[in-house]
N, C-alpha and C positions, 0 to 999 in steps of 0.2 A: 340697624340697617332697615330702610324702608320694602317696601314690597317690591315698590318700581327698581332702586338701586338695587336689589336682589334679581330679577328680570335681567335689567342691563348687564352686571356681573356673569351671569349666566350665559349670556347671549354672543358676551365677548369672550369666554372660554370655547364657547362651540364654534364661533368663527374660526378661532387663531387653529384649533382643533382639525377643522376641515380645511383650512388653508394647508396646516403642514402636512395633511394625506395628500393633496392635491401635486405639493411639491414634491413630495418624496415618489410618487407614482410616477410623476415628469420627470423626475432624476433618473429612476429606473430604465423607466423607456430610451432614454436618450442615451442610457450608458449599454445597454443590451441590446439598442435597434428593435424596441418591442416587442423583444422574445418572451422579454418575462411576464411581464404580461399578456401578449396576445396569445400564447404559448399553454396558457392554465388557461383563456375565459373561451369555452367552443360554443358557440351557435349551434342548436341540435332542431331550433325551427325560428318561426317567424316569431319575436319577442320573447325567447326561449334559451338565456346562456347560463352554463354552469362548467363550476371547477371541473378542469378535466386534464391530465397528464398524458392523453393521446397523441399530440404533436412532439413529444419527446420521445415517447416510448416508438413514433413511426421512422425516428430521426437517428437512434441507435440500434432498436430491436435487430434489423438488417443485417449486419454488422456482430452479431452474438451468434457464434456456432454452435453446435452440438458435438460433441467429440465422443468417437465411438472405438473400441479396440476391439482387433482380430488376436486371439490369444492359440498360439500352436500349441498342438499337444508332442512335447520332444522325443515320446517313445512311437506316437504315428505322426512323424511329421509332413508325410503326404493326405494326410488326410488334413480335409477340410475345416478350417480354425471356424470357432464360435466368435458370433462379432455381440460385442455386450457392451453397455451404455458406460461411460466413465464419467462423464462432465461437462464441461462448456469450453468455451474461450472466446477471444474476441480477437477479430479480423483488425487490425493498425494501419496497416498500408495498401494501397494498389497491386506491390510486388508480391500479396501475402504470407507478410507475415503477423502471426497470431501468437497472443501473450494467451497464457493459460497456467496452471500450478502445474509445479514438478509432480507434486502425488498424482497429478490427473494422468499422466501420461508413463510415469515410469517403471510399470510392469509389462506396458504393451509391446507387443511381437509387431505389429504390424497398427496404423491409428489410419482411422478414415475420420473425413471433416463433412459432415453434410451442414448446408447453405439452409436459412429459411426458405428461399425458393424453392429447392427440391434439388439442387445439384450434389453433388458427393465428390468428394477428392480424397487421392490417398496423399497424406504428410508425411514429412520428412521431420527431423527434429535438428534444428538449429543448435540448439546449445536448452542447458539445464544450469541452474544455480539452487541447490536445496537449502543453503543457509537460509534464502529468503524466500523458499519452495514457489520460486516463479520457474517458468520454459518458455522457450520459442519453437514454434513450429511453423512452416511452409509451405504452402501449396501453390499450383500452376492454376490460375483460370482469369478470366478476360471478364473487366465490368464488375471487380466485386468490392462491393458495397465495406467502404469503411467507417470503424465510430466515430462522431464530431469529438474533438477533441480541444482543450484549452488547459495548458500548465500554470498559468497565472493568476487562476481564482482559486484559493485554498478552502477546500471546505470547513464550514464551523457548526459548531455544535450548535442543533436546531434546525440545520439545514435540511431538508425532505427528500429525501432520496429515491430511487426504485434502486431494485435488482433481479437481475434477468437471468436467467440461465436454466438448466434442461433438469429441472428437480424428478429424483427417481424414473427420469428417462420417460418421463410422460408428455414431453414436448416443452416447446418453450412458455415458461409463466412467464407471468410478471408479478415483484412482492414491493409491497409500497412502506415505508417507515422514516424516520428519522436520524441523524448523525448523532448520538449518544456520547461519544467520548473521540477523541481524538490525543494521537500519543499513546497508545496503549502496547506498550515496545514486553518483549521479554518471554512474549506468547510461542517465540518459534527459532528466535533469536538476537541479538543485540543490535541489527543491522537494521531494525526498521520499527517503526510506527506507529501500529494498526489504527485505523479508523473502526470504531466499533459503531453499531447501526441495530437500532430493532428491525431492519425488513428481514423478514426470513429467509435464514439462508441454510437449504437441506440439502441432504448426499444430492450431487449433481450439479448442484449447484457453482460448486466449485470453479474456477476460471472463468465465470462468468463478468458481465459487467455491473458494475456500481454505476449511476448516473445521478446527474444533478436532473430539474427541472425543467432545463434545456434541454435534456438531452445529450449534455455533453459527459464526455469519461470521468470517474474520480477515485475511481478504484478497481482491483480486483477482487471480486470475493471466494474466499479462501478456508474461510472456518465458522462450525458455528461451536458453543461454548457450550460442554456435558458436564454435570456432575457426575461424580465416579459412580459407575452402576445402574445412572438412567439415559435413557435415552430420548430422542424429543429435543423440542426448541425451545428454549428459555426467555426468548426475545434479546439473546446477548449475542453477536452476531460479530463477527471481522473483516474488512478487505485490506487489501494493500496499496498504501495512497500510489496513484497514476504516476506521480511526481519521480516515486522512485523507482517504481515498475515500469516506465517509461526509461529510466536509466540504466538498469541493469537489462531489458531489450537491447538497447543499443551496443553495451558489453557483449552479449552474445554472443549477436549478430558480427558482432568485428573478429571476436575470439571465440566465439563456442564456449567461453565459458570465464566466470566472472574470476577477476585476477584481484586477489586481496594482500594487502602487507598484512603481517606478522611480527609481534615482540616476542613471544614465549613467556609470557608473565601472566598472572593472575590480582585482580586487585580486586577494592571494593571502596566506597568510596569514603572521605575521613571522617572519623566523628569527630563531632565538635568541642567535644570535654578532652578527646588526646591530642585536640590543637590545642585548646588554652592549656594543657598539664605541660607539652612542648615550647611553649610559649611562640608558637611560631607568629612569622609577622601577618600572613594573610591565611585565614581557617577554612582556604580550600584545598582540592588536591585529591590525590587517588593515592590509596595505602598500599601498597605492596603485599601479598597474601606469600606469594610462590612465583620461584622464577625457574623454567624449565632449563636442565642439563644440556651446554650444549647451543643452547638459543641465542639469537642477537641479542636477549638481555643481560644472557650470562655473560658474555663478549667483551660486551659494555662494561660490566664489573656491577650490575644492579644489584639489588642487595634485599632480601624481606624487612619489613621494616620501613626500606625507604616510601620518603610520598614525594609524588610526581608530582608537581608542581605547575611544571611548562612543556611542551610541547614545541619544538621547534622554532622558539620564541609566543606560542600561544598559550595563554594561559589555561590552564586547566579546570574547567567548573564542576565535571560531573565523570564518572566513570564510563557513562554510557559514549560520551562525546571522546573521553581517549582513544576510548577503541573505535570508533566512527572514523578519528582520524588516524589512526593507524592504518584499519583496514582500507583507508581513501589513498594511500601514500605507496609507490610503486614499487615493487620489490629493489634490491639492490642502491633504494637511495638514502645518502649518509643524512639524519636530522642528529639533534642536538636536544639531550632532557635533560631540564634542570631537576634535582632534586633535592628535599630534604632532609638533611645525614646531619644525628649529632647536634645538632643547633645551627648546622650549616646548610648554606646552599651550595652544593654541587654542581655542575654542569658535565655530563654525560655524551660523548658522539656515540651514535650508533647507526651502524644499517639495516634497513629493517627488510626483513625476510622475507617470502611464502606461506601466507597460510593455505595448507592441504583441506581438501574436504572431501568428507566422507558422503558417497553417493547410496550406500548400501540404506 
């Protein structure tokens, strides 16, 4: 290849190159109304712009409260309660109400909400759900400022986040990092997801918000990750996608509190060598560990051993998804499991329960 054909090869890479930034920056603008963009690049003087996540953080910060408890003392209960820092949450509605963690709220005697403006309100607590340590709580005031919000963009890993919230009670930060992992289920219990994120997330932190680059919701942050015995931030960090903290809000808010079906069984999900030693026809499925005395499973006639198969004519991929759909399914309503038994398949009615939760 000559020097010139080496020139021209070169010269039609850098084109096609700047062509598709060109397009894909026109894609963006046009799909976000040039948020995303005009949204990072600020003018700070005359020929003067740089990254900047100020137009997001001015577009949620508002919206991020500080959450404060009045703790009684029960042997002086006339006497004057200590008001001491708990955590954060985030203002959702006009009507206020505010999604925040059950741990944040649930030794308080009394929870005061102060505004970044300077206003302070005493709350009320709507409802708790600890399986997935979210709360609702509510206040009375006029004009107040809620988070932008959007259920339809899923965040991915890569994606640049902040997070807000009143760390060690020293007011509101801001912590800036990355969406790290996504799906990180198991951490609190079966019922959810985590998005894990290097922005630091410290005591206080807690019920604060997770946002995108817009500015809009995508989480609550909720945990950060300790090895046993240390303390400090490891850059491993958790919230609770909006998607579902957004769902169980609205459970609350109707019920005061999240209403889950119940089987009474325990499983894990099947290995693959006691499918082929079973010769079963499809080696998926949820094993059977323990069925509780007593329980719609026992009812049913379940059996240890058995593997759950189907699901109300849904098949079964994963243990986590059983009980997803269990827990999704109303108490008192009659489904259908198929199962495993024997080299057969069974089918099973059953009603499926209440599950109880411990608030202690």
């Amino acid at each position: 290849m000559t020097l010139k054909d080496t020139l021209i090869y070169l010269g039609k890479a850098t084109f096609f190159g700047l062509f598709m930034a060109t397009v894909f920056l026109l894609a963006s603008h046009m799909l976000n109304g040039g948020n995303a963009i005009n949204s990072l690049l600020q003018v700070r003087g005359p020929e003067h712009v740089e990254l900047s996540f100020a137009s997001a953080v001015r577009r949620a910060a508002p919206a991020v409260v500080n959450i404060y408890s009045i703790n009684i003392d029960r042997q002086q209960p006339l006497s004057a309660g200590s008001l001491q820092g708990l955590g954060s949450g985030v203002l959702m509605s006009k009507e206020g109400y505010i999604l925040t963690n059950y741990h944040v709220i649930k030794k308080a005697d009394e929870i005061i909400v102060a505004l970044q403006d300077g206003r302070q309100f005493v709350s009320e607590v709507v409802g708790s759900d600890p399986e997935t340590d979210l709360a609702v709580i509510k206040i009375e005031g006029d004009n107040l400022p809620v988070v932008p919000l959007n259920l339809n963009i899923p965040p991915q890993v890569g994606d640049v986040v902040l997070a807000i919230g009143n760390p060690y009670n020293l007011g509101q930060t801001i912590t800036q990092g990355i969406i790290s992992a996504t799906g990180r289920n198991g951490l609190s219990s079966g019922f959810q997801d985590f998005l894990q994120t290097d922005a630091a997330i410290n005591a206080g932190n807690s019920g604060g918000a997770l946002i995108d680059t817009s500015g809009s919701l995508i989480g609550i942050n909720t945990a950060a990750f300790q090895i046993s015995g240390e303390g400090g931030n490891h850059g491993i960090n958790f919230a609770i996608p909006i998607k579902l903290a957004y769902s169980i809000m609205g459970k609350l808010i109707k019920d005061g509190r999240v209403i889950r079906g119940a089987l009474g069984m325990t499983g894990q999900p099947l290995d693959p060598a006691r499918a082929q030693i079973l010769n079963m026809p499809d080696r998926s499925g949820v094993l059977v560990m323990k069925v509780d005395k007593g329980s719609p499973a026992a009812q049913a006639d379940l059996h240890p051993n058995d593997i759950i198969v189907s699901f109300n004519g849904e098949k079964v991929v994963s243990a986590e998804m059983l009980m997803d759909r269990i827990a999704e399914t109303k108490p008192g309503t009659r489904i259908d499991l198929t199962v495993f038994r024997g080299g057969n398949l069974v089918t099973l009615p059953v009603t499926i329960g209440e599950k109880r939760v411990n608030y202690n």
